[in-house]
C-alpha positions as CSV (number, residue, x, y, z in Angstrom):
1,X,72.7,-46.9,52.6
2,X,72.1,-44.1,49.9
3,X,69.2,-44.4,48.4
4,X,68.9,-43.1,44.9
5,X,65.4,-41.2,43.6
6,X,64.8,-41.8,40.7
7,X,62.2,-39.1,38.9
8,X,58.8,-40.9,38.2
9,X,57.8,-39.7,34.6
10,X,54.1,-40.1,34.0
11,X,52.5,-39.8,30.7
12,X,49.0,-38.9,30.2
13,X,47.6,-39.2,26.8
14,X,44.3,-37.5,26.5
15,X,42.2,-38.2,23.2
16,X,39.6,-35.8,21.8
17,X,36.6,-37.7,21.0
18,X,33.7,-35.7,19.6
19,X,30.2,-37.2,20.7
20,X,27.5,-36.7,18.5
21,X,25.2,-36.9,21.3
22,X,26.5,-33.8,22.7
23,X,25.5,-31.7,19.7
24,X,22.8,-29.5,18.7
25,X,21.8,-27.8,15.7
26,X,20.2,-24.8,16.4
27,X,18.0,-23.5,13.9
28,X,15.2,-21.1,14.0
29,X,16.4,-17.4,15.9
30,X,14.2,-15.4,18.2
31,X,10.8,-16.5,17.8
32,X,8.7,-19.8,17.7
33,X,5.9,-18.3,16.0
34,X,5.5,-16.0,12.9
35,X,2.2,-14.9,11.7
36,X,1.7,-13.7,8.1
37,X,-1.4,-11.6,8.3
38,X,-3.7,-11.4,5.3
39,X,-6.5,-8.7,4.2
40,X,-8.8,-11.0,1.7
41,X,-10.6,-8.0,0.1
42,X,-7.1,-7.4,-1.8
43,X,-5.9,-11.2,-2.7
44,X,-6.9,-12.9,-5.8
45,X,-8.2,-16.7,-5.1
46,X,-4.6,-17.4,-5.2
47,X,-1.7,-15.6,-3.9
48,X,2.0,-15.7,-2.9
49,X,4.1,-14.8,0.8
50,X,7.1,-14.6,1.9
51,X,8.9,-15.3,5.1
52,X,12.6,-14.9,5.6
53,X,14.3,-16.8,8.9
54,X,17.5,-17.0,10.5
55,X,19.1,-20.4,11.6
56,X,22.3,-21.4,12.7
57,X,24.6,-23.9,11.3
58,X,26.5,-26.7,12.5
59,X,26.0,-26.6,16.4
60,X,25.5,-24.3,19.6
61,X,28.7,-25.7,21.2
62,X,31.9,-23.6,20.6
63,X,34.2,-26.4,19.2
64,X,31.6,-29.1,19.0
65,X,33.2,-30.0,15.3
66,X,36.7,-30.2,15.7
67,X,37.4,-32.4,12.5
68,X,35.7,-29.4,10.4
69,X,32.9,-31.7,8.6
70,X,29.7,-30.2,7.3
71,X,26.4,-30.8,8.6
72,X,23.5,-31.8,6.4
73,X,20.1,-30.3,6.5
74,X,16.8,-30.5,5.6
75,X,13.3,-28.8,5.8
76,X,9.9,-29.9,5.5
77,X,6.2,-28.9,6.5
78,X,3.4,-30.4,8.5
79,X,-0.2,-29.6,9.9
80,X,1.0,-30.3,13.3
81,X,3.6,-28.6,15.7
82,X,6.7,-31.1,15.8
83,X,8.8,-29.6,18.9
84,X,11.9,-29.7,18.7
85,X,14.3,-32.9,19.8
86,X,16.4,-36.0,18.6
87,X,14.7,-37.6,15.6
88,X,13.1,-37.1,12.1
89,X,9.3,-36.7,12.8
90,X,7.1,-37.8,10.3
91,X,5.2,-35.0,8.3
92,X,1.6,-34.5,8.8
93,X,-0.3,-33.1,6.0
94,X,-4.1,-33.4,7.4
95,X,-6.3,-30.3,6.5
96,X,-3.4,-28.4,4.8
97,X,-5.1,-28.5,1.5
98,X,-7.6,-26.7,2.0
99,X,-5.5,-23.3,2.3
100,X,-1.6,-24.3,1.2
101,X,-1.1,-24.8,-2.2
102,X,2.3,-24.5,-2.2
103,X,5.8,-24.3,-0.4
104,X,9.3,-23.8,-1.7
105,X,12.6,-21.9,-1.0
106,X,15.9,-21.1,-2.7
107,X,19.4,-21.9,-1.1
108,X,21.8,-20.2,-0.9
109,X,23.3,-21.7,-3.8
110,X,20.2,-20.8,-6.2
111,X,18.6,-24.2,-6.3
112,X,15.1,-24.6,-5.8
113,X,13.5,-27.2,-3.5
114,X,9.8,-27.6,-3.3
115,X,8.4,-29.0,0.1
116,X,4.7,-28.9,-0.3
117,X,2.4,-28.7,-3.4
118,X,-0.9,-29.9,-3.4
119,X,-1.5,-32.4,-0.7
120,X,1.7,-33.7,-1.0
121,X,4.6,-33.4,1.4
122,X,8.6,-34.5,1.6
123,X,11.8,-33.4,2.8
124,X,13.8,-31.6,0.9
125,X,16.8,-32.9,-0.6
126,X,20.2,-32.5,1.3
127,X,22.1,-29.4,1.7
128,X,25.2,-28.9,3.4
129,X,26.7,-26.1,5.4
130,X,30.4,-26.8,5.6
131,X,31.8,-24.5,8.4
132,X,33.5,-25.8,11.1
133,X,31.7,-23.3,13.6
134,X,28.2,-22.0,13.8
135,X,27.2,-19.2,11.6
136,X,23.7,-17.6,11.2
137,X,22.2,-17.9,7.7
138,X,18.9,-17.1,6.1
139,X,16.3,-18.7,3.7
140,X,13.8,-17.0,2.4
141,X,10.4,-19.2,2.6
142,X,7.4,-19.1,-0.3
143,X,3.5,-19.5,0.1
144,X,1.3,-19.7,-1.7
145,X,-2.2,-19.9,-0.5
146,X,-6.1,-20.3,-1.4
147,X,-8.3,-17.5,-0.4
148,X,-11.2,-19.9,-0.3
149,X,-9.5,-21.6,2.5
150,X,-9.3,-18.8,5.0
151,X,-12.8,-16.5,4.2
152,X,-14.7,-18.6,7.1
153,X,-11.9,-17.4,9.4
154,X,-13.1,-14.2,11.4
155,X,-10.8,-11.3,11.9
156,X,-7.8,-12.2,14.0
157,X,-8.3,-15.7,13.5
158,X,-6.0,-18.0,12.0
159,X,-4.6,-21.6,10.1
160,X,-1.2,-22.9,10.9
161,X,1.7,-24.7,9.2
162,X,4.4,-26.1,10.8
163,X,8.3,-25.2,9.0
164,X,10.7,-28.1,10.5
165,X,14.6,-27.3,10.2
166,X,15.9,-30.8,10.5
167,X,20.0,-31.4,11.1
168,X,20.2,-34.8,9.2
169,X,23.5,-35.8,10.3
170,X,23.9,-38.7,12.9
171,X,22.2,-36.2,15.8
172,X,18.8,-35.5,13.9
173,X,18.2,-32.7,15.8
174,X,14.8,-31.1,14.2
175,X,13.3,-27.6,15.4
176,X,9.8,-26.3,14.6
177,X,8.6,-22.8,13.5
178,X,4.6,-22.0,13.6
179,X,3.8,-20.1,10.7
180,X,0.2,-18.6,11.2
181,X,-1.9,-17.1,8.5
182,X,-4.0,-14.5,9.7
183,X,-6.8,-13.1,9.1
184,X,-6.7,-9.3,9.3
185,X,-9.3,-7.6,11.1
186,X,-11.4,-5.1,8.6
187,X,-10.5,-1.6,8.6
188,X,-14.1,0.3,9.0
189,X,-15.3,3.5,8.3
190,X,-18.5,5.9,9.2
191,X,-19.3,9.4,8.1
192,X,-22.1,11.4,10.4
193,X,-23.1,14.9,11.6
194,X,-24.2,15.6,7.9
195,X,-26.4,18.7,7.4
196,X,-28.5,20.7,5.2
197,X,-26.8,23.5,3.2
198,X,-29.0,26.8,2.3
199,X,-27.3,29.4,0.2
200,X,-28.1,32.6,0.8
201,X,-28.1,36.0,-0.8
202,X,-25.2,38.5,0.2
203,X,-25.2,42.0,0.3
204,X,-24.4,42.2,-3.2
205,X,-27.3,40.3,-4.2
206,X,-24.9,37.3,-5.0
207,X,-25.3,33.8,-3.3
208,X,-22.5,33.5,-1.0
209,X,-20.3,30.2,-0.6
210,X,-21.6,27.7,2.2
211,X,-19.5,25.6,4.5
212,X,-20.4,22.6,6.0
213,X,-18.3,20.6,8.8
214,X,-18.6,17.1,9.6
215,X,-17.3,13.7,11.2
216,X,-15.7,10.8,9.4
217,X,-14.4,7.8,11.9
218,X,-11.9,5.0,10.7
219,X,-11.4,2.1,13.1
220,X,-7.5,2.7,13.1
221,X,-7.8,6.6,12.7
222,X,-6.0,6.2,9.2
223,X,-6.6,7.4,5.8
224,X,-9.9,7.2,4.1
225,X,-11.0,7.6,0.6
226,X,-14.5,10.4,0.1
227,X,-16.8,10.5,-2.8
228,X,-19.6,12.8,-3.8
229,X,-22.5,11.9,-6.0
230,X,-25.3,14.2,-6.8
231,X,-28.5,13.9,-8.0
232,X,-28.4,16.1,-11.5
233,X,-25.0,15.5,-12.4
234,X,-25.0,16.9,-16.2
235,X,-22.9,15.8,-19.4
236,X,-20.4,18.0,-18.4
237,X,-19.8,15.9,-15.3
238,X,-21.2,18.9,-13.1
239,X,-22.7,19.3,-9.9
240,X,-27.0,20.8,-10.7
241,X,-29.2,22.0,-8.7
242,X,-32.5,21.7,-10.0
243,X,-36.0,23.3,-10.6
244,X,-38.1,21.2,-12.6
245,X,-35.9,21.3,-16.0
246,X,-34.1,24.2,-15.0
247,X,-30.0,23.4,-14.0
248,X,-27.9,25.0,-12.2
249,X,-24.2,24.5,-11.6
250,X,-22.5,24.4,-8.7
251,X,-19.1,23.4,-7.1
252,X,-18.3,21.4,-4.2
253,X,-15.1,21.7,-2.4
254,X,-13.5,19.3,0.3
255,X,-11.1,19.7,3.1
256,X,-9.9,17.6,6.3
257,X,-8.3,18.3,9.2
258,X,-8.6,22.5,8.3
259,X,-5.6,21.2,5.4
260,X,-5.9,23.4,2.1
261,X,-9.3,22.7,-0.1
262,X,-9.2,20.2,-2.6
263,X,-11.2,22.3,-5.1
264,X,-13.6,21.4,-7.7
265,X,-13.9,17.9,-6.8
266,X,-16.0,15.6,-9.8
267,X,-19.1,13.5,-9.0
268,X,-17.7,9.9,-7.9
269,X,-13.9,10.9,-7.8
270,X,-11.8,10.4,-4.7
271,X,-10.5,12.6,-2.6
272,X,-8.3,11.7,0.6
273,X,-8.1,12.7,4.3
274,X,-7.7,11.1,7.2
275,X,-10.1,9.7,9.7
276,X,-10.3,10.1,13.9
277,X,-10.4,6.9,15.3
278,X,-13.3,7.8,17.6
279,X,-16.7,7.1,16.2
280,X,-18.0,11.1,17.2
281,X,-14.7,12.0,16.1
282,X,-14.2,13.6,19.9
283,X,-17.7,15.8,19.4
284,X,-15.1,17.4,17.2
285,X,-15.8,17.6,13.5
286,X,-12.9,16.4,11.1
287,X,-14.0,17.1,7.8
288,X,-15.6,19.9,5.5
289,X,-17.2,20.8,2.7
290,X,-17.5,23.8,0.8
291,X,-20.9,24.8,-1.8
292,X,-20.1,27.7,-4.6
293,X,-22.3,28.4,-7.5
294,X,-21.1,28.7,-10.8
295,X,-23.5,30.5,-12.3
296,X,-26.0,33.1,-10.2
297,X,-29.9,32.4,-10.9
298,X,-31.9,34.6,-13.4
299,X,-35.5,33.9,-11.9
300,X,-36.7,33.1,-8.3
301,X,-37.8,29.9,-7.2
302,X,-35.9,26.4,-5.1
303,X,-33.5,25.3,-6.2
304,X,-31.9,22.0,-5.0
305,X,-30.1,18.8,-5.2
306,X,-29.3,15.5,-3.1
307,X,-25.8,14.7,-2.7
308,X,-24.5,11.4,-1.5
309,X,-21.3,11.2,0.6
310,X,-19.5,7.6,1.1
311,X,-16.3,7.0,2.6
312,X,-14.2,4.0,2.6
313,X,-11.1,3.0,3.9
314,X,-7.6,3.5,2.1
């Protein structure tokens, strides 16, 4: 008996089913926190920052969005840290009054959404990113804040808001970025190792040019602002020594760091340098100052004045 074999012809249709639950909108790049640091002696009672972030569109999963829809999103602020998960958290807005006055951003697109302003908190209104792939995109985020709100805050201290990206299609995958505003720590200055200058005659019977060296610390070893005020300043806005009624002029000169000699300096102007950011400056003086008079004496006598060096920092 022949038997025949017939082939056996099996065919397998596979579907490609995209599950929702499989996706996940990844938003905020590289960081979890962002701190927006904030020196109060050069703020008005309000002011404005920025932040710019990156986020990614769509989904992390090559392919996850086969039939090319676009993905809807949203973002929104609250006092409290949301994580990051399924769901559309709720927004807190406890205590964020009392230093947020407002938050906003532009899309890509130009329109404007506002997401905070005074006490009052929402989503903002659906935007759509239409690829069919991920693709990293920016937004550039404004603040504006109340001084009065963060001047109890010592240095290094901070408040925090809480940016949520939120992908509003059927996922509701939402991620949270801590924005932290700052307080920055004071820059500080000191001046010391002052001394007593005496001019004295030269060989010429003049009264020679006297030099002297000092310290001046700033906390960061940056640049520092130096003013001289005397004592008998004149009309002329000059330097005087002094003898009862009788005036003198006389110059003061500055240098730091042995650079060239800013020369003729005026009482109260600034001049610049820059600071060592140890307090004795190393035991090694970083600043000097340089005494000419203008105009010799005709008679005998003391003559003197007080002058009053500040620094500041720059």
């Amino acid at each position: 008996m022949n038997s025949i074999l017939a082939p056996l012809r099996v065919w397998l249709a596979v579907s490609l089913l995209w599950l929702p639950g499989i996706t996940k909108a990844a938003f905020f790049f590289d960081r979890d926190i962002e701190y927006i640091d904030v020196n109060l002696d050069e703020v008005g009672n309000n002011f404005n920052r920025n932040i710019t972030v990156r986020f990614k569109t769509v989904c992390e999963l090559s392919g996850c969005n086969p039939v090319g829809r676009g993905q809807d999103y949203r973002f929104g602020v609250s006092s409290q840290d949301e994580g990051e998960g399924r769901g559309k958290p709720s927004l807190n807005r406890d205590g964020l009054s009392t230093f947020l006055r407002r938050v906003r951003f532009q899309s890509e697109t130009g329109r404007k959404y506002t997401i905070y302003s005074n006490g009052w908190n929402n989503w903002s209104s659906l935007f759509e990113a239409p690829e069919k792939v991920a693709r990293e995109r920016t937004i550039t985020f404004e603040l504006r804040l109340k001084k009065s709100g963060l001047t109890n805050l010592k240095p290094g201290q901070y408040r925090s808001v809480y940016l949520i990206g939120l992908d509003d299609e059927q996922t509701q995958y939402h991620d949270t970025l801590e924005i932290r505003i700052r307080k920055k720590a004071n820059r500080t200055a000191k001046i010391s190792n002052l001394k007593d200058v005496s001019l004295s005659q030269g060989s010429t019977g003049n009264y020679d040019a006297r030099t002297m060296s000092f310290c001046v610390y700033v906390s960061d070893g940056g640049k520092y602002l130096l003013r001289a005020n005397g004592g008998h300043t004149d009309h002329n806005n000059e330097f005087n020594l002094s003898q009862g009624s009788r005036r003198l002029p006389y110059q003061i000169d500055f240098r730091s760091n042995r650079a060239s000699w800013q020369t003729g300096i005026k009482p109260g102007a600034g001049v610049t340098g820059t600071g060592s950011n140890k307090e004795n400056c190393g035991g090694k003086d970083n600043a000097e100052v340089r005494v000419t008079l203008k105009k010799q004496p005709s008679d005998g006598g003391r003559y003197q004045d007080t002058v009053t060096l500040t620094v500041t920092p720059s």
